[in-house]
VODODREN-751569 format. One record per residue (C-alpha): residue in one letter; z, y, x; chain; residue number from 1. Coordinates in Angstrom, 3 decimals. Last residue first. Layout:
{node A, {Z, Y, X}, A, NUM},
...
***
This chain:
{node X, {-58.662, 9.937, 0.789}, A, 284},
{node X, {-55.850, 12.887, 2.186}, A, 283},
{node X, {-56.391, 12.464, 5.356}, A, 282},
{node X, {-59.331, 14.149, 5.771}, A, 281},
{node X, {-60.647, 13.336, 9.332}, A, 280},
{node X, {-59.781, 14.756, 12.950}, A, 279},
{node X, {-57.700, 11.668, 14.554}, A, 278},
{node X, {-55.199, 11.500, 17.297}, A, 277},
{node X, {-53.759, 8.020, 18.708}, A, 276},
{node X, {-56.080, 7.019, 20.990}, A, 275},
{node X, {-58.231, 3.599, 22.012}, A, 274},
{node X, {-60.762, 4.036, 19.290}, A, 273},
{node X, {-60.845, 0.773, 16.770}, A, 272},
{node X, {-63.643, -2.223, 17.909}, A, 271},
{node X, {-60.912, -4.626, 19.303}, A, 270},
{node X, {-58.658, -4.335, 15.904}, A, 269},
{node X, {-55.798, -3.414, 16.673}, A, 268},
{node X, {-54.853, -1.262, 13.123}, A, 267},
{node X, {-54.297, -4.638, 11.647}, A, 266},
{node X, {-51.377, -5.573, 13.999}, A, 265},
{node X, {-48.933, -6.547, 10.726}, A, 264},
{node X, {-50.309, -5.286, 7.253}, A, 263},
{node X, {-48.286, -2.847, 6.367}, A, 262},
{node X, {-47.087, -3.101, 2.738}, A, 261},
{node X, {-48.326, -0.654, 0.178}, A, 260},
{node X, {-46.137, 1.391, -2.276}, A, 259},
{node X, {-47.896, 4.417, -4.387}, A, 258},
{node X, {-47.551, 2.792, -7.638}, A, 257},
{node X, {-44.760, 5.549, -8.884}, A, 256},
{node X, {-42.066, 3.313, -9.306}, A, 255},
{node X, {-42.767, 1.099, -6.094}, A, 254},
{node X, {-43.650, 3.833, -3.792}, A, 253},
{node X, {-39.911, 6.100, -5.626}, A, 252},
{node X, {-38.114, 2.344, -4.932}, A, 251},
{node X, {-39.333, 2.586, -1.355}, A, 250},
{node X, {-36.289, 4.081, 0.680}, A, 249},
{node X, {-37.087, 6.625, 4.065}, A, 248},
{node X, {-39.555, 9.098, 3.637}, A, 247},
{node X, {-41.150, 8.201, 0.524}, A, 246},
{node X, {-45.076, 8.957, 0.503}, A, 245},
{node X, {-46.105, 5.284, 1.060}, A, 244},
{node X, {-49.716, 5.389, -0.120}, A, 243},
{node X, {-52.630, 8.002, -0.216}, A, 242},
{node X, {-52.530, 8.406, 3.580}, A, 241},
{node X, {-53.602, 5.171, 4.701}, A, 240},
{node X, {-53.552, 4.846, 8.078}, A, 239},
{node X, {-51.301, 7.948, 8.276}, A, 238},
{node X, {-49.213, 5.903, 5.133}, A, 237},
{node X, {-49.360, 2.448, 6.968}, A, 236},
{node X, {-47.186, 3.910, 10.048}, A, 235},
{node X, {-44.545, 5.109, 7.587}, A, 234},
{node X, {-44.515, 1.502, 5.842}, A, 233},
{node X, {-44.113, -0.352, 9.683}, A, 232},
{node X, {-42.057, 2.219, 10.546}, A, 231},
{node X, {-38.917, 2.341, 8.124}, A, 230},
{node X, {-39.553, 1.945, 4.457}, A, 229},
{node X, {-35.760, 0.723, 3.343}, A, 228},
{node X, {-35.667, -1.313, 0.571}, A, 227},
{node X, {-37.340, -4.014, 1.564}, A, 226},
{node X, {-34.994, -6.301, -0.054}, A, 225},
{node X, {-32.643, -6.107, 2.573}, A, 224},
{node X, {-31.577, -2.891, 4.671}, A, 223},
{node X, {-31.352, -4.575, 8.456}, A, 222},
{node X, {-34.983, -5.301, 9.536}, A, 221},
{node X, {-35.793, -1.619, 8.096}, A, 220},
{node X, {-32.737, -0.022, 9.904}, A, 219},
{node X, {-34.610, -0.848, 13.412}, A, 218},
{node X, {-32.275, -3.902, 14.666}, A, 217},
{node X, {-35.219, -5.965, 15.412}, A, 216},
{node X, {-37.737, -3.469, 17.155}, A, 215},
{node X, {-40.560, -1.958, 15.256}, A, 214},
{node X, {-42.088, 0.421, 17.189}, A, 213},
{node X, {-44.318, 3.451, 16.322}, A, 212},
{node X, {-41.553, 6.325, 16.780}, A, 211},
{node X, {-42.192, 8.143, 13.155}, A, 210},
{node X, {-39.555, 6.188, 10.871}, A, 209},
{node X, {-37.452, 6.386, 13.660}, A, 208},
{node X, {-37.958, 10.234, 14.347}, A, 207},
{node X, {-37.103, 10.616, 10.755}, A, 206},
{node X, {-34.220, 8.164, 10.294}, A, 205},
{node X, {-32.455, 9.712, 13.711}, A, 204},
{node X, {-32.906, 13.923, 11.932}, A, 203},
{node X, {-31.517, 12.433, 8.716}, A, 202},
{node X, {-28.346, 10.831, 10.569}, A, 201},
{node X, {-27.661, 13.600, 12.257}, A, 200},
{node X, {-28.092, 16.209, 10.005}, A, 199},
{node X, {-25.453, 13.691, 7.822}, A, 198},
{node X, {-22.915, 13.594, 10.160}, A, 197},
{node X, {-23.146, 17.254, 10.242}, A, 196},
{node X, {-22.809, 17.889, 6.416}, A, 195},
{node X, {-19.857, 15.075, 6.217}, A, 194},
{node X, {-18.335, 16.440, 8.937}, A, 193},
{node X, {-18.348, 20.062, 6.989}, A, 192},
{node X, {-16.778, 18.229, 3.773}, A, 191},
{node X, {-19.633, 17.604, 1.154}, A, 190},
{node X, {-20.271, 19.548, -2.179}, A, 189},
{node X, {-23.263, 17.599, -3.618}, A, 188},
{node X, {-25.157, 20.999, -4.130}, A, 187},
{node X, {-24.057, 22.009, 0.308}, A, 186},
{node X, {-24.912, 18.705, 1.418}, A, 185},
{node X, {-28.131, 19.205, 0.066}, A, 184},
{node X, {-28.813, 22.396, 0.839}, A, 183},
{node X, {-29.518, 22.335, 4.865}, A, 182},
{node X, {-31.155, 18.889, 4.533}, A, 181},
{node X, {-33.165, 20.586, 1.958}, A, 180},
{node X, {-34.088, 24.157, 3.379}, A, 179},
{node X, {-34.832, 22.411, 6.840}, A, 178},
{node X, {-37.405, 20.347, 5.209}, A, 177},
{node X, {-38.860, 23.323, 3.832}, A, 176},
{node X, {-38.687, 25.398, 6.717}, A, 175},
{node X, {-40.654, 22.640, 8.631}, A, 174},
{node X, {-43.529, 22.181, 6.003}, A, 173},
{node X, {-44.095, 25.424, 5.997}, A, 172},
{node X, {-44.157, 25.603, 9.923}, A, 171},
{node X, {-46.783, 23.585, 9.898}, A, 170},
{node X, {-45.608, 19.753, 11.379}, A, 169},
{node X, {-45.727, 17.799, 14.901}, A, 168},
{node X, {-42.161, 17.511, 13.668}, A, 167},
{node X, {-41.974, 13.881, 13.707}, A, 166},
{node X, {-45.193, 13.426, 15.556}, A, 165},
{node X, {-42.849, 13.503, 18.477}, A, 164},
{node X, {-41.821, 10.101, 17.465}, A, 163},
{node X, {-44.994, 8.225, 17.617}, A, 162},
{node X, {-46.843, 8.190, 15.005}, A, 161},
{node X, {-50.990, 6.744, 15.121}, A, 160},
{node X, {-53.189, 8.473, 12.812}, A, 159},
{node X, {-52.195, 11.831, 13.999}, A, 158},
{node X, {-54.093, 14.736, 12.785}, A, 157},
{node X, {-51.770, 13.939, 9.639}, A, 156},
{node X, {-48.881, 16.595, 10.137}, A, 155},
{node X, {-51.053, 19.225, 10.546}, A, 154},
{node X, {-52.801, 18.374, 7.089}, A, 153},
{node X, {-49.493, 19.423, 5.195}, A, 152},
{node X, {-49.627, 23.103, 5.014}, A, 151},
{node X, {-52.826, 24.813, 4.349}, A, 150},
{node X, {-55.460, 21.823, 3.964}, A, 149},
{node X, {-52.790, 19.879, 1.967}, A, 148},
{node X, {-51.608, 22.491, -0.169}, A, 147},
{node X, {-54.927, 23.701, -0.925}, A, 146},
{node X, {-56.062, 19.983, -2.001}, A, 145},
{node X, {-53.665, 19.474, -4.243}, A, 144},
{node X, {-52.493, 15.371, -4.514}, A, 143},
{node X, {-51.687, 15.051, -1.108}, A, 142},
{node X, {-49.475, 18.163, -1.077}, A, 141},
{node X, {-48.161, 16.957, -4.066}, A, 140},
{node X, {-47.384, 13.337, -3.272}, A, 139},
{node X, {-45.266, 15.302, 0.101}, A, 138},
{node X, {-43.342, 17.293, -2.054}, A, 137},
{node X, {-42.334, 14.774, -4.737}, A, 136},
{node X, {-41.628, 12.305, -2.036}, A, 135},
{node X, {-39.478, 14.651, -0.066}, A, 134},
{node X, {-36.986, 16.250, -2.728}, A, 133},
{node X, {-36.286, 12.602, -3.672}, A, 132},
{node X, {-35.546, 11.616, -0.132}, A, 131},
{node X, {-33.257, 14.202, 0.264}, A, 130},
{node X, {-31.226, 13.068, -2.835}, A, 129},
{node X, {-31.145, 9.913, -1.703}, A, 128},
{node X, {-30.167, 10.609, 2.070}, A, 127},
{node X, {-27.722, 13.496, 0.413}, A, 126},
{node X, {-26.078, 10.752, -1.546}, A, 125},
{node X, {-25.684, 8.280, 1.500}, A, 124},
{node X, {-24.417, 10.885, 3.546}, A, 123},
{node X, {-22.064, 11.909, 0.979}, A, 122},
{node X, {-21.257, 8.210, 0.752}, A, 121},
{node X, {-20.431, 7.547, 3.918}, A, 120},
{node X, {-17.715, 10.271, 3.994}, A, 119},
{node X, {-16.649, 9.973, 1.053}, A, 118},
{node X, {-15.443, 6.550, 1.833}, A, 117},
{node X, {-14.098, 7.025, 5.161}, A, 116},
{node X, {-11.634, 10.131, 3.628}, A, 115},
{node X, {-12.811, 13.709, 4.816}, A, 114},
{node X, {-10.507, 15.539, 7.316}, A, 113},
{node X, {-8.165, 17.601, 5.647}, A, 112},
{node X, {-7.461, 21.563, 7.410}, A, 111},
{node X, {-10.618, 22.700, 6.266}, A, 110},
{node X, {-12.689, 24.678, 8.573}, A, 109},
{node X, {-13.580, 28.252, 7.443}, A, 108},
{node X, {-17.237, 29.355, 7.958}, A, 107},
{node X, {-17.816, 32.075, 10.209}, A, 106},
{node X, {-19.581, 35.538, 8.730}, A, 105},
{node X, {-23.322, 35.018, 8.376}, A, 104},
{node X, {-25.954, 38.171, 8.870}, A, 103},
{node X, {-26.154, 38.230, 13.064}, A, 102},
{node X, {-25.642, 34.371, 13.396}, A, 101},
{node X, {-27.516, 33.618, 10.158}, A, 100},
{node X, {-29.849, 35.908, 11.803}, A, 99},
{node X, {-29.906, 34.334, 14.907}, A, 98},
{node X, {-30.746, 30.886, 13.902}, A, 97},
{node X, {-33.908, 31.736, 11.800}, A, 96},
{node X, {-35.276, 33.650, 14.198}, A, 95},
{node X, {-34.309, 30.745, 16.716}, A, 94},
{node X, {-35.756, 28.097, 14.084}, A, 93},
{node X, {-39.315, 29.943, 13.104}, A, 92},
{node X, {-41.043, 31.498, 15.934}, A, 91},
{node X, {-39.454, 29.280, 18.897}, A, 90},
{node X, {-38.591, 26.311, 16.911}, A, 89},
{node X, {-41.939, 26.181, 15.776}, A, 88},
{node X, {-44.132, 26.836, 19.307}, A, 87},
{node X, {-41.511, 24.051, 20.619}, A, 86},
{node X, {-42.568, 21.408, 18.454}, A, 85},
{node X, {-46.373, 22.941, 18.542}, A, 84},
{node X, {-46.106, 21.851, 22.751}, A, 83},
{node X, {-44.048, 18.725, 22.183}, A, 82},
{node X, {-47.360, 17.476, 20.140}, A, 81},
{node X, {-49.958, 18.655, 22.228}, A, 80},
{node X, {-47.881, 18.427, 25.541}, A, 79},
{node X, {-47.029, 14.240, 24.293}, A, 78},
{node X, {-50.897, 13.512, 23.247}, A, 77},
{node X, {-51.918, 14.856, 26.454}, A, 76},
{node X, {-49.690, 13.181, 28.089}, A, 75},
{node X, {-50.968, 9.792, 26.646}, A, 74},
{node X, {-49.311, 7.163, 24.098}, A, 73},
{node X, {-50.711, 4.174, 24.211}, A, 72},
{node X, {-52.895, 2.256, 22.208}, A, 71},
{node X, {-53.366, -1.384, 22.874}, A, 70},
{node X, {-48.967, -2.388, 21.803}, A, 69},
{node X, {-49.944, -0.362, 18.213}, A, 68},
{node X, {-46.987, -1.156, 16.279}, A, 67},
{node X, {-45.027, -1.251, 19.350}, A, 66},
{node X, {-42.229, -4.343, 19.552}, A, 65},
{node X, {-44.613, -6.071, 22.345}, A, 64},
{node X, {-44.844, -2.841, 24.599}, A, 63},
{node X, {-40.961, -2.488, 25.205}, A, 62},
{node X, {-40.658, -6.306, 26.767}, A, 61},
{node X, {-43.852, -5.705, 28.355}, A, 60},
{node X, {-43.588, -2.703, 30.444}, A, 59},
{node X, {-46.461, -1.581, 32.585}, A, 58},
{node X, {-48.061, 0.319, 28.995}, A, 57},
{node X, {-44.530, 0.628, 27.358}, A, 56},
{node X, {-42.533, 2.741, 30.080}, A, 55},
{node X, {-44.399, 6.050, 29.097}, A, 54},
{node X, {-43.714, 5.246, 24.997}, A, 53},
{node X, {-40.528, 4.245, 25.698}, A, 52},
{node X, {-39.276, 7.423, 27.397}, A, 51},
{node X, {-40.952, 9.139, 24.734}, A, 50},
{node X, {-38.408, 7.183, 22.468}, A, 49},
{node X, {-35.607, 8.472, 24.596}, A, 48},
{node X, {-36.619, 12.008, 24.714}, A, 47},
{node X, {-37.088, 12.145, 20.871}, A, 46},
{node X, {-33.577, 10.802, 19.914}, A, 45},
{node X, {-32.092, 13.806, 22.677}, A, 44},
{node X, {-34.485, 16.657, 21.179}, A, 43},
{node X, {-33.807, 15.575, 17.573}, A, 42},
{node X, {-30.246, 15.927, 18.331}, A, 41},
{node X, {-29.802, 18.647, 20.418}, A, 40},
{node X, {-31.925, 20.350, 17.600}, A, 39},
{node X, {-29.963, 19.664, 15.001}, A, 38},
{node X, {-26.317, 20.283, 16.476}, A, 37},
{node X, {-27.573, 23.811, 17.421}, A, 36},
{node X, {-28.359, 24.526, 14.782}, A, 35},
{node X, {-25.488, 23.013, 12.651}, A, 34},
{node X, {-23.306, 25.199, 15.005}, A, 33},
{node X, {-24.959, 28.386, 14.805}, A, 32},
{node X, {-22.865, 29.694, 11.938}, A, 31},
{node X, {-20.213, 29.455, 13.688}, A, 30},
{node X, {-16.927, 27.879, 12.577}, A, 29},
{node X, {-17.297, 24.611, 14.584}, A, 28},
{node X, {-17.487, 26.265, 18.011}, A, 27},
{node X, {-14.565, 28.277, 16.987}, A, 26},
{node X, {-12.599, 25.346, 16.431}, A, 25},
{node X, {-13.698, 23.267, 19.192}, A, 24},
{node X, {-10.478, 22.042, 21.052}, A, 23},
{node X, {-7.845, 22.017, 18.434}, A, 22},
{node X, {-10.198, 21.825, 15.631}, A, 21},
{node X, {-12.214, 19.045, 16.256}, A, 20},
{node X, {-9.089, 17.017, 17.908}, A, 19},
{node X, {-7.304, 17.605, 14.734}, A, 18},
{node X, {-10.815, 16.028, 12.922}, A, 17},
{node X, {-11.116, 13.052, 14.992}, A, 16},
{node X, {-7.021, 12.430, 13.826}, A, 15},
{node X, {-7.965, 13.050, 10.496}, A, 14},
{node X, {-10.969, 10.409, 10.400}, A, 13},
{node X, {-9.170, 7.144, 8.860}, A, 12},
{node X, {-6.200, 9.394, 7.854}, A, 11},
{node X, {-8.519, 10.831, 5.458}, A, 10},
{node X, {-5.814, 10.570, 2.051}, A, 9},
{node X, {-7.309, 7.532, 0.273}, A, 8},
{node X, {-7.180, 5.699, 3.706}, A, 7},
{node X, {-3.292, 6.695, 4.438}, A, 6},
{node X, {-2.619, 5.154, 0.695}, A, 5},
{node X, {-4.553, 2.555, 1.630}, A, 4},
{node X, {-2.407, 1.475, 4.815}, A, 3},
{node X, {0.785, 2.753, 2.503}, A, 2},
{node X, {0.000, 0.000, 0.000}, A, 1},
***
C-alpha cells in the first residue's frame, strides 16, 4: 500500500525532478530550453544514423539491415540534405527561438514531478494526437495539387530516406510540425517532463521512420499487430507516394484505404538508378 501510494504521488520520478531543479532550474525555466532540447536531439539521432549510412557500403553487418543495402548514401546527398536542414533552422528556428526568448517571460517549474503513469501516457496521447494532426495534413497536401507543389514536394525529391531526409522539408512544412509537437502537450495539459520527454521521443520516431534500415529492435519489430508503420511503410510511401501517409501508427492507412505493405527488397531491382534522389511528381 505505501509502495503505490508513493507511485500515485510521482515518487517514481520526484527524485529526477529535485535534481532538475536544484542544479538546472533556470536552465529549465527558459523559454529556450525546449529549443534547444530539440535540436540537440535531432542533431545527435541524425549524426549516428549518418554514421551508418558512411560505414554501410565496407560494412556488412550495418549494410544487410538497409532497406536499400545497393544504394548508398553519398556526400552529396548528405551536404544537400544537411545543407537545407541548416538553411531552416537558421531562417526559421533561431528567429523563432529568440523571440520567444526576447517576448516570453520564464515558465514556472512545478514543485511535483509527474507520476510514471502519466507520464507515459501523455507521451502516448500526444504521439496519437500528433499523428492525427499529421495524416490529415500530409493526405491533403497530396490530395491538392498547390499544396503539394508549394510546400510538401521538397520533402519527396527523395525516393530513398535516410534520416536527414527527416527535415529535408519547406519551411511550411517545418513550422507546422513544430506548431503541433509544440501544442500538443500544451491541449492535453502535460507536466513540463512530460512535454520534453515527449520532443524527444517524436523527434527519435521521425528520424527512425526516415533512416532506411530496418534493424530488429526498430519499434516496428516490437509494436505487434503491425501497428506501428516504422521504415519499411515510410520507405513504401516515397516509392509510392499516394499510400502510407501516417507518420508513425497505421490504423488512420487502414481506415482511410491508404495502407500498403512494403514489399521486402523490391526497390533493388538490378535495372533501378544507383541514387537516392529523384525529380518526378510524387504525388501519382
Amino acid at each position: 500500500m505505501t509502495l503505490m501510494s508513493d507511485y500515485e504521488t510521482g515518487l517514481v520520478l520526484q527524485p529526477f525532478w529535485d535534481y532538475l531543479h536544484r542544479n538546472h532550474h533556470d536552465l529549465l525555466r527558459s523559454p529556450l530550453c525546449p529549443v534547444v532540447l530539440s535540436v540537440t536531439t535531432y542533431f545527435f539521432v541524425v549524426g549516428l544514423y549518418t554514421l551508418l549510412d558512411l560505414l554501410a557500403p565496407t560494412w556488412p553487418c550495418i549494410n544487410r539491415y538497409r532497406l536499400h543495402p545497393h544504394r548508398a548514401v553519398t556526400w552529396p546527398n548528405i551536404w544537400d540534405t544537411l545543407g537545407v536542414t541548416i538553411y531552416n533552422h537558421l531562417l526559421y528556428i533561431f528567429p523563432a527561438a529568440v523571440a520567444q526568448w526576447l517576448w516570453r517571460p520564464p515558465s514556472p517549474l512545478p514543485c511535483e514531478a509527474p507520476t510514471l503513469q502519466s507520464f507515459f501516457l501523455g507521451i502516448l496521447g500526444c504521439t496519437l494526437v500528433f499523428d492525427f494532426q499529421y495524416y490529415m495534413w500530409h493526405l491533403l497536401h497530396h490530395r491538392i495539387p498547390w499544396l503539394y507543389r508549394t510546400v510538401h514536394a521538397v520533402h519527396h525529391q527523395y525516393n530513398q530516406p535516410f534520416s536527414l531526409v527527416t527535415q529535408y522539408l519547406s519551411g511550411c512544412e517545418l513550422f507546422n510540425l513544430g506548431f503541433w509537437a509544440t501544442i500538443d502537450p500544451i491541449l492535453l495539459r502535460c507536466h513540463c517532463l512530460t512535454t520534453w520527454g515527449f520532443m524527444v521521443f517524436n523527434i527519435y520516431i521521425s528520424t527512425e521512420d526516415h533512416c532506411g534500415y530496418d534493424f530488429p529492435w526498430a519499434i516496428h519489430n516490437l509494436v505487434p499487430f503491425g501497428l506501428w508503420g516504422g521504415p519499411p511503410k515510410h520507405d513504401a510511401h516515397h516509392q509510392r507516394p499516394n499510400t502510407n501517409f501516417a507518420p508513425f501508427f497505421s490504423h488512420w492507412d487502414w481506415l482511410g484505404g491508404t495502407h500498403t505493405a512494403p514489399t521486402p527488397l523490391s526497390h533493388d531491382a538490378v535495372e533501378e538508378p544507383d541514387e537516392v534522389k529523384g525529380t518526378k511528381d510524387q504525388r501519382a
